[in-house]
N, C-alpha and C positions, 0 to 999 in steps of 0.2 A: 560447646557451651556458648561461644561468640555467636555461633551462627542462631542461637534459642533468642538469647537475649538483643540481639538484633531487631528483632521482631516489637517491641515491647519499647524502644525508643520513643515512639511517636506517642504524646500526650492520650490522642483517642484510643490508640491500644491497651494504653493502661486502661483505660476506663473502661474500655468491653475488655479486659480480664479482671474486672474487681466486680465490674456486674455481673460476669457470667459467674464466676465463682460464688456469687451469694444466692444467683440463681440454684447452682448448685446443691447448698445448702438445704435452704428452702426445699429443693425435690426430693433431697435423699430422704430427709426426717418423715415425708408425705409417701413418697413412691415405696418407703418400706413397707408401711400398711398396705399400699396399692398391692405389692407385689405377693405379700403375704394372706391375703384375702382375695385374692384374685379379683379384683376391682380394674382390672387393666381397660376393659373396656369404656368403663363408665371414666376414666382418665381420657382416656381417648376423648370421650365424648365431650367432657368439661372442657379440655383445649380446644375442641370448635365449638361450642356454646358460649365463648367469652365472645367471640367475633360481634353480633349485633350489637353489645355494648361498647364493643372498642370501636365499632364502625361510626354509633351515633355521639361517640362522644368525639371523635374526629373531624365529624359531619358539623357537630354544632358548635366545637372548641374548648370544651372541656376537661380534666383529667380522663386521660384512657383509663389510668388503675380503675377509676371510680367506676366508670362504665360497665369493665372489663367485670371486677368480681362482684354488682350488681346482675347482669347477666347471668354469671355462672352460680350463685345463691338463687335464680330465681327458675334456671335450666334445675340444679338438685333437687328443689322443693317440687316441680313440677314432676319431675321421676319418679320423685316417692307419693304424691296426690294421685299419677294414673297405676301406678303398681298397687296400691292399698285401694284405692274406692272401685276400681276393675275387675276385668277377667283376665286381664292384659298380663303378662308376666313382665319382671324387670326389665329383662334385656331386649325385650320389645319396645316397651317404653323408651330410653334408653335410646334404641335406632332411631324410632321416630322421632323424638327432641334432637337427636343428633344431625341428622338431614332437616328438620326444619329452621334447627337453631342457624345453621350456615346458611341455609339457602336467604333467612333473612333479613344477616348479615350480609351478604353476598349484593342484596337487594338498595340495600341500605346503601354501602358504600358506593354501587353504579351512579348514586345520585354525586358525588366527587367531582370534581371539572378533571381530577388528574387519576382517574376511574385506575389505570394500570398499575400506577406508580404507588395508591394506595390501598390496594389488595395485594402488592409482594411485600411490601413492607409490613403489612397486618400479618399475613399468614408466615412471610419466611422471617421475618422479622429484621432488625438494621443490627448486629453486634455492634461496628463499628460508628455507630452512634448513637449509643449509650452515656446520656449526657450526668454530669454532679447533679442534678435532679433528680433523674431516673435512678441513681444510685440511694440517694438516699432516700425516695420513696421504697425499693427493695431492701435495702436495710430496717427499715421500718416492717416491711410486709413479714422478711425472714424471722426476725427476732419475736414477732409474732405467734410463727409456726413452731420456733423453736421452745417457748416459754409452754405454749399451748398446748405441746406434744410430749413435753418431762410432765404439767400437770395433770394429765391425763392420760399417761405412761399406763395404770393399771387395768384402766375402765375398755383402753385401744388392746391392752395384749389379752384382756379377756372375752371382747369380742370378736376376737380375732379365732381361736382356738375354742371357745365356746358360749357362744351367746343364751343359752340357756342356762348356764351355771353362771353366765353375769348376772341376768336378770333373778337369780337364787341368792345371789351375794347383794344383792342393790345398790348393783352400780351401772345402774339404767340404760342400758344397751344403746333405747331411741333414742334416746340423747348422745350418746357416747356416737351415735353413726352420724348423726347431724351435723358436730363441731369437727366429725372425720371429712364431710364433703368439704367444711365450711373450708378448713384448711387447706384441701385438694383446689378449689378454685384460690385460695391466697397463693399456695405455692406459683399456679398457674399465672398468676395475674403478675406473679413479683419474677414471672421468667421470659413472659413474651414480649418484652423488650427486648431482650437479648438475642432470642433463636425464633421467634416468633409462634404461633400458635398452633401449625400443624406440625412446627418441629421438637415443641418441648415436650412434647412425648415422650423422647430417646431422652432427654433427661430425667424424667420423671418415673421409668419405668426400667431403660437401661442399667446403669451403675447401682441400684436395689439389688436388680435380679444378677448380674454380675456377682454383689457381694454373696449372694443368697447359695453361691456354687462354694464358696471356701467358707463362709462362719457361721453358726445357729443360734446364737443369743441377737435378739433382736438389738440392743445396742452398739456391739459388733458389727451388726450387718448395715448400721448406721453411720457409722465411723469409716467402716471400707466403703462403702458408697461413695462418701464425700472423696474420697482417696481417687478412686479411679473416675469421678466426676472432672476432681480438678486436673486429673491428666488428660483425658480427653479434652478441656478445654484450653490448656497447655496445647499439648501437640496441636488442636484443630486450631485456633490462632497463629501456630507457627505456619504451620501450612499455608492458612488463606494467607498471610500475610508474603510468602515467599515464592506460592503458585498462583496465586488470584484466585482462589476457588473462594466460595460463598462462606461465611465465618461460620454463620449460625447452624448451617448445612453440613460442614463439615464435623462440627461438636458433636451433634447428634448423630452422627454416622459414625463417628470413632466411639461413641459412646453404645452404641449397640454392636460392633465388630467387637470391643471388648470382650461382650459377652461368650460370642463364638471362640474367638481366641482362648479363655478359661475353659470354658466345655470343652475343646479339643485337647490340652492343656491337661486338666482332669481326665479324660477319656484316655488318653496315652499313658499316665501316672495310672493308674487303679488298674487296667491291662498290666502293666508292666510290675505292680505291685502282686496279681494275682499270681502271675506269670512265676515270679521269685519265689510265690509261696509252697505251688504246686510244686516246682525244684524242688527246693527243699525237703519237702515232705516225701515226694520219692528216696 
């Protein structure tokens, strides 16, 4: 226990563990939908479609957040304008905004004097400085997602499992998918401070799909999310803090090895379950 709370001494530790932990939050209530509607990619994509925004607001001195989830509200809107007025399917769309969005961002930020120093900070992101700003702008972002996503608890679980019976119920599907990206870039925007943008992925889609192996009530699967979120940023703080590995790096790796761990975990119980039954029954 000494050796945990060691780590957690230093004033900016705490603060990249109160931020990432709200990062957390923020993902799991978002990444459930993601995980549950298979949206994993279009997640994907939103975490590199925030970069142009975070780039030029770095560029010119502004709020990142601002930047960050004007970008990615105007990467979803663009998804859904070439999938509907096209021939284009989504997930083409989707690639394409995906590679343009980075490329220019990527563009963007070359114009930097300190070109290296701010594309690892953009993309890996700084955990360990994570300043009382930045927290409380994420406090602001999560509580957000959180109010946003009990309000619209019904309209999200019946798009989810049948959007033709929502739009029968009238509880407006295209609206109900809109305020679903809207969130997906808030999560995004209120986490890339923390692990940065190609890594809050493993946050956002990780400890979802984790809980998604042990519970089937979507609020369950919300709860254990946050569960194995905040351990994974538990342990991956202790770590960076006592190996030197990358903080944000590390989160999101222990946050998707989770995953594996349960599924093997699972696969050895259900064998060994079938295994007893098949006894028995002989």
């Amino acid at each position: 226990m000494e050796w945990i709370l060691e780590a957690f001494e230093p004033d900016f530790l705490q603060r990249a563990l109160l931020g990432s932990l709200i990062a957390v939050v923020a993902t799991s209530f978002v990444g459930t939908w993601v995980v549950l509607r298979g949206l994993a990619f279009l997640g994907d994509a939103l975490a590199h479609g925030v970069i142009p925004g975070i780039a030029l607001a770095v560029l010119l001195g502004f709020n990142p957040l601002i930047g960050a989830f004007a970008a990615a509200i105007v990467m979803s809107g663009l998804v859904s304008v070439v999938s509907n007025r096209t021939v284009v399917r989504e997930d083409t769309a989707i690639g394409l905004l995906f590679v343009g969005m980075l490329s220019l961002g990527i563009v963007i930020v070359s114009q930097a004097r300190s070109f290296s120093t701010e594309v690892t900070s953009l993309l890996f992101g700084d955990v360990l400085g994570v300043s009382s700003s930045d927290i409380r702008s994420q406090l602001i972002a999560a509580a957000i997602v959180v109010i946003t996503t009990i309000a619209f608890y019904r309209p999200f679980l019946a798009l989810t499992f049948n959007s033709d019976k929502a739009q029968t119920l009238g509880m407006r599907p295209k609206l109900a998918q809109q305020v679903l990206l809207a969130l997906l870039a808030l999560s995004i925007v209120a986490s890339f401070q923390a692990i940065g943008t190609l890594l809050v992925f493993g946050l956002l889609v990780g400890p979802p799909a984790t809980a998604a192996l042990t519970a089937r009530r979507v609020p369950v699967i919300m709860v254990v999310s946050m569960a194995w979120g905040s351990l994974a940023v538990v342990a991956g703080l202790v770590i960076s803090f006592h190996y030197g590995t990358a903080g944000g790096a590390t989160i999101a790796g222990l946050s998707v090895a989770q995953f594996f761990v349960v599924l093997i975990a699972r696969e050895i119980y259900d064998a060994t379950r079938s295994s007893a039954a098949s006894t028995i029954a002989a």
